[in-house]
C-alpha positions in Angstrom: 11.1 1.7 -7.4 11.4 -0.3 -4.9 9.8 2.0 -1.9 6.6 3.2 -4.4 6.2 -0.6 -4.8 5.6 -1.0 -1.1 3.8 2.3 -0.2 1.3 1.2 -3.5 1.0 -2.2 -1.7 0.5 -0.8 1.5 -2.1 1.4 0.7 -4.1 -1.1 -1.8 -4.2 -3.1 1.7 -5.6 -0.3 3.8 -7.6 0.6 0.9 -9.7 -3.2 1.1 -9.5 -3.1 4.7 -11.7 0.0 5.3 -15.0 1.3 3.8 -14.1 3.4 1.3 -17.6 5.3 1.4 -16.5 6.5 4.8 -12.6 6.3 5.1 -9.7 7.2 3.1 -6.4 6.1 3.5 -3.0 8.5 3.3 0.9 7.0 3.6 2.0 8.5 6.7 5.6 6.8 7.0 8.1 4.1 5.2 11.2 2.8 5.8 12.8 0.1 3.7 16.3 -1.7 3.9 17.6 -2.5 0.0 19.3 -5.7 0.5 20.2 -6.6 -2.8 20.1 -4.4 -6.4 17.5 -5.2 -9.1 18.0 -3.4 -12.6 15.9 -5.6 -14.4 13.3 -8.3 -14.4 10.1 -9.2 -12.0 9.4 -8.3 -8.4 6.7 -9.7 -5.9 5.6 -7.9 -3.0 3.9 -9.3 -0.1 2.2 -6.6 2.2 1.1 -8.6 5.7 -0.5 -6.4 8.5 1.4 -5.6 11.3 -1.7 -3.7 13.2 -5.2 -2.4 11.6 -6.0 0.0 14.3 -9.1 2.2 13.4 -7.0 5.4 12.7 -3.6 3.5 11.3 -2.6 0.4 9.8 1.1 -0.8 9.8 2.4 -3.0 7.3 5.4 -5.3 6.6 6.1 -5.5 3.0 8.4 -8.3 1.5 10.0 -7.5 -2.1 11.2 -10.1 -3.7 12.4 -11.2 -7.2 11.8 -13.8 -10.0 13.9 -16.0 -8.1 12.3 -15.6 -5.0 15.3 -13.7 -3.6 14.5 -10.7 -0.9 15.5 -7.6 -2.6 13.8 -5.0 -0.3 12.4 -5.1 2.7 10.1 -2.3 4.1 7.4 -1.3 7.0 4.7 1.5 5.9 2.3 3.2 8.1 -0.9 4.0 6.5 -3.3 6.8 8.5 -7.2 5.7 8.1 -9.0 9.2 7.8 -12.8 9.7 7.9 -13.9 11.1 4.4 -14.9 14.7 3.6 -18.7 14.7 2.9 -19.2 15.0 -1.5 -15.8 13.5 -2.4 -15.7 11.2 -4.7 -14.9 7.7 -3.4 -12.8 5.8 -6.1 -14.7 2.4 -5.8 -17.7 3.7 -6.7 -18.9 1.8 -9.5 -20.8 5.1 -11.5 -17.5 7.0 -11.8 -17.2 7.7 -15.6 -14.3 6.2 -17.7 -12.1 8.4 -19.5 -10.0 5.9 -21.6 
C-alpha cells in the first residue's frame, strides 16, 4: 500500500502543478525503502518536490504513521506530457457525475 500511496501523492502533486487543460501527468518511476511494517492504523504522506522541470517532476515522499514514525520512504518521477487535442481533462468542472 505503501508504494500506491506515494505514486497517488506524487501524481496529485504534478497534477496541481501543471495546467491540466494542456498537460497530463503519467508515473514514470518509484523507488521506496520499507523501514518499518504497518498492518493497521493511519498513515500520512508528505510528497515535497525534488525538481518540477517542464517535462518531469521528481518527488520525495515521507510515509509516516499515527505516531509520526517513518514507515516508508520513497522518490517518484512523474513525466509532464502535453495533452492530446479532445480528451477530456478531469478538472473540468462540466464533467457529468455518475454517483
Amino acid at each position: 500500500i505503501s508504494v500506491v500511496l506515494a505514486e497517488s501523492v506524487a501524481s496529485l502533486g504534478s497534477a496541481l502543478n501543471i495546467d491540466p487543460s494542456r498537460q497530463m501527468a503519467f508515473g514514470l518511476e518509484i523507488n521506496a525503502n520499507h523501514l518499518r511494517p504497518k498492518r493497521e492504523g493511519q498513515l500520512t504522506a508528505v510528497a515535497t518536490p525534488i525538481q518540477l522541470g517542464r517535462t518531469t517532476h521528481v518527488w520525495d515522499i515521507r510515509i509516516s504513521d499515527e505516531n509520526e514514525k517513518l514507515v516508508c520512504i520513497s522518490r517518484c518521477t512523474v513525466a509532464i506530457v502535453d495533452r492530446p487535442p479532445n480528451t477530456v481533462n478531469p478538472f473540468d468542472k462540466d464533467i457529468p457525475s455518475f454517483g
